[in-house]
GUDREN-502980 format. One line per 10 residues: number of its first residue (from 1); their letters; for each residue x, y, z of C-alpha. Coordinates in Angstrom, 2 decimals, padded with zeros to 5 digits, always signed. Layout:
BEGIN
NUM> a> X,Y,Z | ... $
***
This chain:
BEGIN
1> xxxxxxxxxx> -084.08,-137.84,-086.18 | -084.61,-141.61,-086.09 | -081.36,-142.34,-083.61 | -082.02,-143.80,-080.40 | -081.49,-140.82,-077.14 | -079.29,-143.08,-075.12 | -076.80,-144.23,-078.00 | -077.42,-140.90,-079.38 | -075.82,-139.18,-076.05 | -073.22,-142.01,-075.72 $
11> xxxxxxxxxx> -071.84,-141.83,-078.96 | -071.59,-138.29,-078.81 | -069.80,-138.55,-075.58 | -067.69,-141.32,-076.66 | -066.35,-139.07,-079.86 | -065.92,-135.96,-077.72 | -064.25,-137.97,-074.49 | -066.97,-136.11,-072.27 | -066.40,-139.00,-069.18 | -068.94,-136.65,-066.98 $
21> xxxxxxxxxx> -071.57,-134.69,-067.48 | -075.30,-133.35,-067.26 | -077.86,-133.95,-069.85 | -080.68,-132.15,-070.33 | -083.18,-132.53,-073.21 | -086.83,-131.26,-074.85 | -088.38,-132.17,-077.81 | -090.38,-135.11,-079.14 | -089.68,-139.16,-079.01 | -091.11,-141.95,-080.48 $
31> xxxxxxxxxx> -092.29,-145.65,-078.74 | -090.14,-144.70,-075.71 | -089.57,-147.20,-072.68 | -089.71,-145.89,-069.29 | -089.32,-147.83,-066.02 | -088.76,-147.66,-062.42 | -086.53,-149.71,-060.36 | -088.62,-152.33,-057.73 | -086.51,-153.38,-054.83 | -088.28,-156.38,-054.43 $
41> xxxxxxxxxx> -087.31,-158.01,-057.64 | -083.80,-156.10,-057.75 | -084.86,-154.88,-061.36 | -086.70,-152.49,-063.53 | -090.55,-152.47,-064.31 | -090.86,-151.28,-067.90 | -093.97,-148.97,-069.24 | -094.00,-149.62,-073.16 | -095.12,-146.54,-074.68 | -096.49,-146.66,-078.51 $
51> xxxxxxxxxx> -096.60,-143.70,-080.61 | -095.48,-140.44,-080.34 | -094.80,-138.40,-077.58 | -093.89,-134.79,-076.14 | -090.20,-134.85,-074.59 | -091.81,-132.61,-071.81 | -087.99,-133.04,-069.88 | -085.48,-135.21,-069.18 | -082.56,-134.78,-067.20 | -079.65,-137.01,-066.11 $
61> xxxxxxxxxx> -075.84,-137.23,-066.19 | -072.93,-139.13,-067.75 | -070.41,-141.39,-065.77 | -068.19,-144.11,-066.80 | -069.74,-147.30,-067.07 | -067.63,-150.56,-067.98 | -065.25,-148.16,-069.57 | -067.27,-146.62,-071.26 | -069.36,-143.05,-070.83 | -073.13,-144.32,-069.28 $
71> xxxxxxxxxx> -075.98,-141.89,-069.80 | -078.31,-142.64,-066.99 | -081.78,-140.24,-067.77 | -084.80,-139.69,-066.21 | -087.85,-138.28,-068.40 | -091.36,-136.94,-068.11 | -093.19,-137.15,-071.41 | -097.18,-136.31,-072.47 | -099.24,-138.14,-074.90 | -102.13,-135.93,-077.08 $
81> xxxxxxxxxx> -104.18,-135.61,-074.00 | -102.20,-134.10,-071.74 | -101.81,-137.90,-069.67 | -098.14,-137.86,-068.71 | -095.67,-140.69,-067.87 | -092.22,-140.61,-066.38 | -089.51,-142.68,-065.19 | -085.80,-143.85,-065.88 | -085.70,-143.59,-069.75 | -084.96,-147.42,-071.13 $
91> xxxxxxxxxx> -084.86,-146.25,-074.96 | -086.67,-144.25,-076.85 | -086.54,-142.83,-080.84 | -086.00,-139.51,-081.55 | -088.05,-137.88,-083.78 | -086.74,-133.91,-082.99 | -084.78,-133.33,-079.96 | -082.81,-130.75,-078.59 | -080.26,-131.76,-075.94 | -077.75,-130.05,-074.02 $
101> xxxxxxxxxx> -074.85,-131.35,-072.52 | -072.68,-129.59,-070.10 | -069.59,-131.12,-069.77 | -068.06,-130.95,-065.74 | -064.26,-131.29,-064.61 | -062.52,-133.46,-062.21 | -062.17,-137.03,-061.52 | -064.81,-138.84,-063.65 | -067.64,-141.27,-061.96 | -067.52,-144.58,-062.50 $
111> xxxxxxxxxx> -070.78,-146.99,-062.02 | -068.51,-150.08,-061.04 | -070.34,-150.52,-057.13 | -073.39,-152.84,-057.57 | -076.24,-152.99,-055.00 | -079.25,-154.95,-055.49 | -079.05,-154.53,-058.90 | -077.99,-151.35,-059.28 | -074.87,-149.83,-060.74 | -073.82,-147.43,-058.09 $
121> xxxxx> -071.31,-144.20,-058.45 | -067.61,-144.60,-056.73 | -064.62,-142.55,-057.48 | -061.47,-143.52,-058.91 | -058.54,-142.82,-056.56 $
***
């Protein structure tokens, strides 16, 4: 309650050296940032969300990211009325959340391939 989801998920994978993974998460967030990525500007839109909202799903995985395990998550979430918003989660608060990460084997991804912007997946050979 009160911890960030992102930093939430990456310190947890940082203290339990999960380098790859799926995350999967319900529950309820506060103020949370959502975006989508515009090709045109090579960067992310943001939606600014205020208040409370219903964690309705979010799903995503962990890689390696500048050394580091990178929790990239996508979420759907519902205000009071029902009127839902989704997109690449930016940050949100957690007020109660329950998230489940599954931990996978093999040679970790690592974001280190940029394109347009992006941080890309390659493997390390």
């Amino acid at each position: 309650m009160g911890s960030e989801l992102l930093s939430y998920i990456r310190d947890y994978a940082e203290k339990n050296n999960v380098k790859m993974g799926l995350v999967f998460a319900i529950g309820s967030i506060k103020n949370p940032k959502v975006g989508y990525f515009d090709e045109k500007s090579e960067g992310y839109i943001t939606i600014d969300l205020k208040g409370t909202y219903e964690l309705l799903s979010a799903q995503g995985n962990i890689s390696i990211k500048d050394g580091r395990p990178f929790p990239h998550v996508h979420v759907i979430v519902g205000d009071r009325t029902g009127k839902c918003f989704g997109g690449h989660l930016i940050e949100a608060e957690v007020f109660v959340a329950e998230v489940t990460i599954v931990e996978l084997s093999g040679t970790p991804l690592e974001r280190n391939i940029s394109v347009k912007g992006l941080s890309l997946w390659a493997e390390e050979r």
